[in-house]
C-alpha positions as CSV (number, residue, x, y, z in Angstrom):
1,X,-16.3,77.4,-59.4
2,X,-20.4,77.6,-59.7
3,X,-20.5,74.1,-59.1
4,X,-18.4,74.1,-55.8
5,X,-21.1,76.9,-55.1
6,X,-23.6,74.8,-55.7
7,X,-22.5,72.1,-53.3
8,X,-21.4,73.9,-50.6
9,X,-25.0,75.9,-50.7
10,X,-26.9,72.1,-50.6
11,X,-24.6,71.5,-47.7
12,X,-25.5,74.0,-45.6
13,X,-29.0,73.6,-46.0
14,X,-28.8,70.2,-45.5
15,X,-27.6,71.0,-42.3
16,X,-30.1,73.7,-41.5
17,X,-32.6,70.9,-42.1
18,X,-31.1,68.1,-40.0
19,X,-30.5,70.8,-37.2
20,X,-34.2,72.3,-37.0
21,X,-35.5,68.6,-37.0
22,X,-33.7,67.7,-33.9
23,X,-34.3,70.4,-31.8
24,X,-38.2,70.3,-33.2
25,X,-38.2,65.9,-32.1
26,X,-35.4,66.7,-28.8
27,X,-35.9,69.9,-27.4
28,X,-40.0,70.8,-27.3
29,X,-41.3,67.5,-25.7
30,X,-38.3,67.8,-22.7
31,X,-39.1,71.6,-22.2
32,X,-42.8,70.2,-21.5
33,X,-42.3,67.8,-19.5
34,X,-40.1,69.7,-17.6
35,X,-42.3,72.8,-16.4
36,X,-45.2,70.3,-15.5
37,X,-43.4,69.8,-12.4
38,X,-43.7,73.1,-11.4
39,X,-47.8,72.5,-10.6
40,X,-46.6,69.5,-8.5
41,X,-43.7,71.0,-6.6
42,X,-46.0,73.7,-5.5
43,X,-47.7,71.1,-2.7
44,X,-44.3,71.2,-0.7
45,X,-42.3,73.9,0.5
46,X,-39.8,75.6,-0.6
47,X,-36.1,74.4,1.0
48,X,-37.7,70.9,1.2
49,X,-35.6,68.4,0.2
50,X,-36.2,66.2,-3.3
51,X,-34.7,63.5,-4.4
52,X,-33.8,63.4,-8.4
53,X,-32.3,61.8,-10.5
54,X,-31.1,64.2,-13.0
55,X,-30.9,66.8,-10.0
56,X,-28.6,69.2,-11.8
57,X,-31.5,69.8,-14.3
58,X,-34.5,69.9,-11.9
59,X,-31.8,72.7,-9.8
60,X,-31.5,75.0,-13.2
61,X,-35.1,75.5,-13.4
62,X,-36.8,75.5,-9.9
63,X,-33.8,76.8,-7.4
64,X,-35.8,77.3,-4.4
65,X,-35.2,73.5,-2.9
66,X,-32.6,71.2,-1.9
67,X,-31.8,68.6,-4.4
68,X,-29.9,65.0,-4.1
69,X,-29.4,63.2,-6.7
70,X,-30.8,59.8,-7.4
71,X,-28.5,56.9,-8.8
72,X,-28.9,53.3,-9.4
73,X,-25.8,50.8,-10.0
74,X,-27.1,49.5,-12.9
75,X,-30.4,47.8,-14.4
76,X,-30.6,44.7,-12.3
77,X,-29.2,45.8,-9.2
78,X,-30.7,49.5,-9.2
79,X,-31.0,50.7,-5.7
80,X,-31.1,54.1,-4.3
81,X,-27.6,55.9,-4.2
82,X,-26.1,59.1,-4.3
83,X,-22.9,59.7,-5.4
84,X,-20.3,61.5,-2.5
85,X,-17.0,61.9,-4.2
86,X,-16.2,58.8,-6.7
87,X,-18.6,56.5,-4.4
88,X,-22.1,55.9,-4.3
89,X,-23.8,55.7,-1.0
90,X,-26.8,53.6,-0.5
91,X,-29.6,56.4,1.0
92,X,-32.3,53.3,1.4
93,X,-32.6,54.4,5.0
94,X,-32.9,58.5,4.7
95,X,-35.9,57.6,2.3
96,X,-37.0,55.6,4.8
97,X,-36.9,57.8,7.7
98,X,-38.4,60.5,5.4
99,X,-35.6,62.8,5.2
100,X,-36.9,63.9,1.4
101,X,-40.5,65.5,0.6
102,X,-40.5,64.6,-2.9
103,X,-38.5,62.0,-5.3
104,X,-38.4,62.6,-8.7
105,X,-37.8,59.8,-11.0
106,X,-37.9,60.6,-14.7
107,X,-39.7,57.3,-16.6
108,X,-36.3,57.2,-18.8
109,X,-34.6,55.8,-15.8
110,X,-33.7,51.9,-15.1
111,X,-36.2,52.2,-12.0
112,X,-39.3,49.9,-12.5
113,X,-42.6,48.8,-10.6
114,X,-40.7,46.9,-7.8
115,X,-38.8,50.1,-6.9
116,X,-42.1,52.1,-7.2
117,X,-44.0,49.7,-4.9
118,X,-40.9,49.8,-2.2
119,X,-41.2,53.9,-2.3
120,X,-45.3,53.4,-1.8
121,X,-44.4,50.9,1.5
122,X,-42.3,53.6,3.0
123,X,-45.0,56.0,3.4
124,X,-45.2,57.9,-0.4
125,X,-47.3,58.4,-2.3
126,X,-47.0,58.0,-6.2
127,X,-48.6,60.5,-9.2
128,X,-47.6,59.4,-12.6
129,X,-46.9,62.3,-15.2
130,X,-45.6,62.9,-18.5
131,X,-42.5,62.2,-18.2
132,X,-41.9,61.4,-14.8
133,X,-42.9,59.4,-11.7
134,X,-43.3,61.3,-8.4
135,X,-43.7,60.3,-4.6
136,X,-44.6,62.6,-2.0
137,X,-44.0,61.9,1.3
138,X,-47.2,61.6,3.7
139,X,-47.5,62.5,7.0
140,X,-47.1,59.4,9.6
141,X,-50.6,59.6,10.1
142,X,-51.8,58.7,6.9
């Protein structure tokens, strides 16, 4: 009976070790790299519309704006979608005709330079972050 004590008491703190490791390597470096954003999204204003991807997260933590969120096809045919239903809808042109103030895209995400570059030719501008890449929009002036 002491032996299956024994085990059962290594088990569980095996457990308690395995646990507290990944929310110490998982959890911390996310919650960081999440509230940096709320420096940046204090430039626009609140209600403005931001592009995401990973909207649903972005919408828990700063409510005060209107999110969409961001969705590629894949990684060599990316593109800018949003899902409506079961379909994603190419939204190429509403970035275009600068329907969003900010799009968010986290550096985990299949997007790469190319798509970067295409965002900075339709009038954003890029700041690179921990964690994320950001484009505001400018004013047509600029």
């Amino acid at each position: 009976m002491k032996e299956y004590k024994f085990l059962g008491e290594a088990v569980l703190i095996s457990l308690l070790g395995l646990s507290s490791f990944f929310f110490q390597e998982y959890e911390k470096p996310f919650s960081n790299n999440i509230f940096s954003l709320n420096e940046y999204l204090k430039e626009i204003p609140e209600q403005s519309n931001i592009l995401a991807n990973g909207a649903h997260i972005l919408e828990f933590y700063f409510k005060n704006y209107n999110y969409t969120d961001l969705r590629s096809l894949n990684k060599l045919n990316r593109g800018f979608y949003k899902r409506d239903g079961y379909t994603l809808v190419d939204i190429e042109e509403a970035i275009i005709a600068g329907q969003f103030s900010l799009i968010i895209i986290s550096k985990n995400s299949n997007y790469i330079e190319d798509d970067f570059n295409k965002l900075n030719s339709y009038g954003f501008r890029q700041k690179k972050i921990e964690g994320y890449n950001l484009f505001f929009k400018q004013a047509a002036n600029n």
